[in-house]
C-alpha positions as CSV (number, residue, x, y, z in Angstrom):
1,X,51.3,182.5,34.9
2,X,53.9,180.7,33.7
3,X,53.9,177.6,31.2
4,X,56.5,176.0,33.9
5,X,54.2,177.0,36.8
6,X,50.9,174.7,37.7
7,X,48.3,176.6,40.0
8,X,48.3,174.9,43.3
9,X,45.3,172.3,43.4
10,X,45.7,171.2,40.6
11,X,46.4,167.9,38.8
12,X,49.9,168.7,37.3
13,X,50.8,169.8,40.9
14,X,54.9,168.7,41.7
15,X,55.0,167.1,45.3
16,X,57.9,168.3,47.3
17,X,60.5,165.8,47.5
18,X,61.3,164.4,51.2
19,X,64.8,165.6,52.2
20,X,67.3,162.6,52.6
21,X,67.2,160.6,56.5
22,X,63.2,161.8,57.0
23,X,61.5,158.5,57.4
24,X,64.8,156.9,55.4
25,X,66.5,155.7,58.8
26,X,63.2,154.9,60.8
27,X,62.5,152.4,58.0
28,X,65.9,150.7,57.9
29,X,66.4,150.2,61.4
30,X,62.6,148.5,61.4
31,X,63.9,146.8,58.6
32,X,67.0,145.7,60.4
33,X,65.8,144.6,64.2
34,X,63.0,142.4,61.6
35,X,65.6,140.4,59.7
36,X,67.8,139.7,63.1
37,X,64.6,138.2,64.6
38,X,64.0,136.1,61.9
39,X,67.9,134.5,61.5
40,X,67.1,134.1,65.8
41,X,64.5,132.7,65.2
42,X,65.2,130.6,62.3
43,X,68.7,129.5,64.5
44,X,66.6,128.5,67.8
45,X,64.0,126.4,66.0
46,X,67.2,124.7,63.7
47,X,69.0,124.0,66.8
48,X,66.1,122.8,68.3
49,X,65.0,120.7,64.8
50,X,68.4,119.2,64.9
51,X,69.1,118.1,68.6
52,X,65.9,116.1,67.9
53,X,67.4,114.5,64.3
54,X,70.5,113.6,65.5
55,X,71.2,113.6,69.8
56,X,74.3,114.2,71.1
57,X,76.4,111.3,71.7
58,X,78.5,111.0,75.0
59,X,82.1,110.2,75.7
60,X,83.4,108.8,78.0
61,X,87.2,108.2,78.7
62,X,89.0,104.8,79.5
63,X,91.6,104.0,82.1
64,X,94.7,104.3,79.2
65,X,92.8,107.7,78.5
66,X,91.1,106.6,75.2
67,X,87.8,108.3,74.1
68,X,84.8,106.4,73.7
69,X,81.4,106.7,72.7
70,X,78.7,105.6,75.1
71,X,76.0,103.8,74.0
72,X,72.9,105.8,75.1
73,X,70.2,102.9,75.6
74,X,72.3,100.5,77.7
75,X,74.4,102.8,79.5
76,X,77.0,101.3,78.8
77,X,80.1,101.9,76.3
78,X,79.6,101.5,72.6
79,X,82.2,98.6,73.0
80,X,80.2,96.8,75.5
81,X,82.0,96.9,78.5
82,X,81.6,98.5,81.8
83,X,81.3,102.0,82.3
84,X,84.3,103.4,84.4
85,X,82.9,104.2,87.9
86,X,84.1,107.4,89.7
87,X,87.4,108.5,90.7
88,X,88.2,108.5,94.5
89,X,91.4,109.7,95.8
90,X,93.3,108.4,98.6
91,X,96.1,110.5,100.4
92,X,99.2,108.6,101.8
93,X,99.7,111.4,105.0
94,X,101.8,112.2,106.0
95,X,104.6,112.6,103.3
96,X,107.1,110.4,102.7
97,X,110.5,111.7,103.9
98,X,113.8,109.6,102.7
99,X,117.8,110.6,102.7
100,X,120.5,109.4,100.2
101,X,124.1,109.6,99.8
102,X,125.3,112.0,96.5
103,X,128.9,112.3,96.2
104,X,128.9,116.0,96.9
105,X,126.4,115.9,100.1
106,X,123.4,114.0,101.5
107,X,119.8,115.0,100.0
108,X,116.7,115.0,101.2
109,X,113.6,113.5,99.3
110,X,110.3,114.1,100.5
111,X,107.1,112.8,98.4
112,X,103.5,112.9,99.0
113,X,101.4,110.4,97.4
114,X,97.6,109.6,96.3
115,X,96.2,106.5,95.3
116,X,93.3,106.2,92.6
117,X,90.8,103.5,93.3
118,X,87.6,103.2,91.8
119,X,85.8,102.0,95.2
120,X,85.1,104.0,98.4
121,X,85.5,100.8,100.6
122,X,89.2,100.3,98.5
123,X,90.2,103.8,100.4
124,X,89.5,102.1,103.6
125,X,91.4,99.3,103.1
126,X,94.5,102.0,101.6
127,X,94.5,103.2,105.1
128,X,94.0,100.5,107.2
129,X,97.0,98.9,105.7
130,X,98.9,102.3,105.3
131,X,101.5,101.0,107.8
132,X,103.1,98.3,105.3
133,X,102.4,100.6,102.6
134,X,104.3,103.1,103.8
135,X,107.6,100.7,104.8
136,X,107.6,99.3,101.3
137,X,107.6,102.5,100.0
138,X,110.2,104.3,102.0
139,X,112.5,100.9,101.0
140,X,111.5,101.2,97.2
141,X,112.5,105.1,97.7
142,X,115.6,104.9,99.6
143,X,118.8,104.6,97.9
144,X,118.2,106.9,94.4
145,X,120.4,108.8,92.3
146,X,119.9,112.2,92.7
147,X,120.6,113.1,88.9
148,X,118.1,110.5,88.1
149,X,115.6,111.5,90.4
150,X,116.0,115.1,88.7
151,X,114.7,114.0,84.6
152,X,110.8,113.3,84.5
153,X,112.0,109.8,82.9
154,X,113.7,109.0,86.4
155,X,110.2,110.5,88.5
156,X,108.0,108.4,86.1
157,X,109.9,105.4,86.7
158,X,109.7,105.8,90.7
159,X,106.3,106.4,90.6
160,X,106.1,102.8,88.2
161,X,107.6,101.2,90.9
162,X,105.9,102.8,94.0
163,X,102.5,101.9,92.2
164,X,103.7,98.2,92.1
165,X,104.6,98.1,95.0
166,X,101.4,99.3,96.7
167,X,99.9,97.0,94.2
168,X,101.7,94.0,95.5
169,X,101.0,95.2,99.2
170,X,96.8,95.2,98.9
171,X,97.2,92.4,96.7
172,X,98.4,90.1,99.4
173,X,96.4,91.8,102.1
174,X,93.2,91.8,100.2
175,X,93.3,89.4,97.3
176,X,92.6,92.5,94.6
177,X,95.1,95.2,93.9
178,X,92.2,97.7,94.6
179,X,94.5,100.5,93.2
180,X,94.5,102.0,89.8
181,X,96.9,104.4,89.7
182,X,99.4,106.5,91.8
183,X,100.5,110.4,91.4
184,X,103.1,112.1,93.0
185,X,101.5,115.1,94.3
186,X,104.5,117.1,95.8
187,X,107.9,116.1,94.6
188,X,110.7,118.1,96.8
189,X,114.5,117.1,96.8
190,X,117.2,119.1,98.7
């Protein structure tokens, strides 16, 4: 025999070598799928460590559209006032439907309305006195100029004025203005 060449069985034997990929891959996909369920684990339990350190605060948003936190043992506002109680919105059906002179031809307005109030029983008292409401308005929106009624400076400034108006309507009827707000909700002008 050769000086290069050990007789099999014995202790100088050379192992054969493991061709590349057997047992390679196996062992670094295991190795893979273990670290991803460590980091998801290590992410649940930190999520859940820190939602217990350090709760989520709430906001809640004012009536001028501010951001505020809420203080979570009272209930109420970190300011200390009130919370802002829900949204109810009243229509003014049907829609309002009012003609006016432009020096090229008469135009057609027609507007429908809703009222925000803060109280189910101030929705009521919108409709029951929706008659007056309704004269007020079509005087306050009779009478425009057209290319006014056409820039969103002119539209905001009606809707100002139509607010008021309601405003000063409940106010007398009921004491309270009982409405918060008032959006135009179609806006059509022929």
């Amino acid at each position: 025999m050769a000086e290069d060449e050990a007789p099999e069985g014995e202790e100088g034997e050379a192992k054969p070598k493991k061709a590349k990929g057997e047992g390679g891959m196996v062992g670094k996909l295991i190795n893979a799928v273990g670290i991803f369920v460590l980091a998801l684990g290590a992410t649940i339990v930190g999520g859940n460590i820190n939602a217990k350190l350090h709760p989520a605060q709430e906001l809640t948003m004012t009536a001028d559209g501010k951001l505020t936190l809420k203080d979570p043992k009272s209930g109420e506002k970190a300011g200390g006032k009130e919370a802002i109680k829900a949204a109810f919105y009243v229509d003014l059906d049907p829609p309002l439907v009012v003609n006016f002179d432009d020096n090229q031809a008469v135009r057609f307005l027609q507007v429908s309305m809703q009222v925000l109030t803060r109280e189910e029983k101030a929705g009521e008292l919108v409709k029951l006195h929706s008659p007056v409401i309704r004269n007020n308005l079509l005087q306050v929106l009779n009478g425009r100029d057209y290319h006014e009624l056409m820039t969103r400076d002119g539209k905001e400034k009606l809707r100002q004025e139509c607010l008021k108006e309601v405003q000063k309507i409940l106010t007398k009827q009921t004491g309270a203005p009982v409405v918060e707000d008032l959006y135009f909700t179609s806006f059509v002008v022929q």
